[in-house]
N, C-alpha and C positions, 0 to 999 in steps of 0.2 A: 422764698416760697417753699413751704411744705412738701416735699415728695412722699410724707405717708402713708400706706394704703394701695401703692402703686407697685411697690418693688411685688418678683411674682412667691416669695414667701409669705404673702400674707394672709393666705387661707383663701381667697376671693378665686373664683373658676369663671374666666368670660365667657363660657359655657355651663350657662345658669341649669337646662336641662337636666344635663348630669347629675343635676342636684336634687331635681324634683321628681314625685312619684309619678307614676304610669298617667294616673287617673289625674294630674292637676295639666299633664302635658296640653297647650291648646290642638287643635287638629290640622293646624300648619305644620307642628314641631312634629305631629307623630308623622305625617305623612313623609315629611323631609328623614328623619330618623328612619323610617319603613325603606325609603331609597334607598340612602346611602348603604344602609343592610342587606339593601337587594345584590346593588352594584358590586357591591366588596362579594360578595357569595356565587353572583353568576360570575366573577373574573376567577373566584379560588375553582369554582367545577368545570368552567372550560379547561382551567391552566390542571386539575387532578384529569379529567379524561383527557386529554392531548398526550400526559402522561403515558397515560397507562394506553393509549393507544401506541407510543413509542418503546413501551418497555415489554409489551406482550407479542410474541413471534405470531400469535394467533391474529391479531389484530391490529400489526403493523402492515400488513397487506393494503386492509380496508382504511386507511388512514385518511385516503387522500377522500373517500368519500362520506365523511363526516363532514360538516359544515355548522359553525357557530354563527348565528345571526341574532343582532341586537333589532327589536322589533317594538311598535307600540306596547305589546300585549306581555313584551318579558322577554326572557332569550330562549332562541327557537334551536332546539338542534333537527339536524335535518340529516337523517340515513340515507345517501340516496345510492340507486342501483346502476350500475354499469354494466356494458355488454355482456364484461366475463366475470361479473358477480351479480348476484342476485339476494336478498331476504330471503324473499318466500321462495317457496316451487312455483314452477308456471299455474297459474291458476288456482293455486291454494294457499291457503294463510298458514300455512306450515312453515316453519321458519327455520333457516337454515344455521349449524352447531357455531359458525362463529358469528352470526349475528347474534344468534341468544347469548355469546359470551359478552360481547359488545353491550345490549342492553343490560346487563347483570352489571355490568362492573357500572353503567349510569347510573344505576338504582343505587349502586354505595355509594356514589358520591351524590346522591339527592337526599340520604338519609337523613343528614346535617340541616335540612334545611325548614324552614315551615311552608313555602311558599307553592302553591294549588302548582296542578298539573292538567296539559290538556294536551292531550292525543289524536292526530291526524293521520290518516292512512290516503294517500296518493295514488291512481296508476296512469299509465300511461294511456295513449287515445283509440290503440289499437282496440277494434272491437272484440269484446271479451262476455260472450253470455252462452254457458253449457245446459241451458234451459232450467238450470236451476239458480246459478249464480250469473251477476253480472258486472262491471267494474264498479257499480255503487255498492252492490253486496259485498264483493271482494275487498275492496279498499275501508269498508267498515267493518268488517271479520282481520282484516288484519293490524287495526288500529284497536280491536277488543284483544287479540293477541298480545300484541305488544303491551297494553295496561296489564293484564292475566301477567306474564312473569314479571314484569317490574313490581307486580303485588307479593307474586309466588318468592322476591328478591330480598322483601323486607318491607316496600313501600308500601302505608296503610293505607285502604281504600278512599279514607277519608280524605287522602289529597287530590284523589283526580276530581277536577270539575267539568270537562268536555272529554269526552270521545265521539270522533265520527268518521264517515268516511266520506270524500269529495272524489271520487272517481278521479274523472281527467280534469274539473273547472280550474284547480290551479295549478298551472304545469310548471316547474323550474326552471324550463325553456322553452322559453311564450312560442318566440318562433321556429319552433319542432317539435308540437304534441306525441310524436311517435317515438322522439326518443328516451333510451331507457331510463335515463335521469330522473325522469320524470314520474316513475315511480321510485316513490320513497315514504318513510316515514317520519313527520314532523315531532317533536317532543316539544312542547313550549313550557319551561317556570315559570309560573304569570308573577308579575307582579302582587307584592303583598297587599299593596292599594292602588287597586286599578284606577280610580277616582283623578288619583294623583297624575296619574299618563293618561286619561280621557282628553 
């Protein structure tokens, strides 16, 4: 029996894809290709900011309250605030020198990538209203902050697709609305094809 055709020098790619143009790809292949491009991108930006959280004095402090979470919607990172650190100042979306270091250095490693962005601002359940602001004003003033330098960073406006703010409804510690974790700020890379994680 013949083996020709079979040894792997003979031009043939069992990865026909590779071969074909954008526009013949069916919309299984592109969705699966869109993944696997996701997967490989959110694993390279977790593993460059873990980095550059370990290699920067400024922002090896805050290290331990970064958090990577893999989610329906893409991977979430999550700033979130501890007793003896905070983002903002109490009650303003003024952000504090090494949190804006922190978001800046996201923003280069998001530059790489094509996949939308969506911005959540968090606080916690303590009652917060100075008759003008109140934690749903606050937590959506400081989720337009946080888009504002990640743009002022490099990243074009044309990738955020949400910004909001959720006050206290989704706490990071269901049972302890009050505590400070609780606020933070979400960053989510959505997926390139949502369709495909629906």
């Amino acid at each position: 029996r013949s083996e020709a055709g079979t040894q792997s020098g003979d031009g043939k790619n069992k990865d026909d894809t590779k071969d074909k143009n954008t526009d013949e790809l069916s919309a299984e292949e592109k969705q699966r290709i869109a993944a696997e491009t996701d997967q490989k991108n959110f694993d390279k930006l977790e593993k460059e900011v873990k980095e550059k959280l370990a290699l920067n004095k400024e922002l090896e402090k805050i290290r331990d309250q970064v958090k990577f979470i893999r989610e329906k919607d893409g991977l979430r990172i999550e700033v979130i605030d501890k007793a003896d650190f905070s983002m903002f100042g109490l009650g303003t979306n003024k952000m504090q020198a090494r949190a804006m270091t922190l978001i800046r250095e996201v923003a280069k490693s998001l530059l790489g990538m094509p996949n939308k962005v969506a911005i959540r601002g968090h606080t916690d359940s303590l009652a917060y209203d100075d008759g003008v602001n109140s934690n749903w004003s606050l937590s959506g003033m400081r989720a337009e902050t946080t888009r504002r330098l990640l743009e002022e960073a490099g990243l074009p406006a044309s990738r955020f697709q949400r910004i909001e703010g959720v006050a206290d409804t989704v706490p990071f510690v269901p049972n302890n609305p009050a505590d400070p974790r609780n606020r933070r700020i979400s960053i989510t890379i959505l997926y390139q094809d949502a369709t495909a994680r629906a």
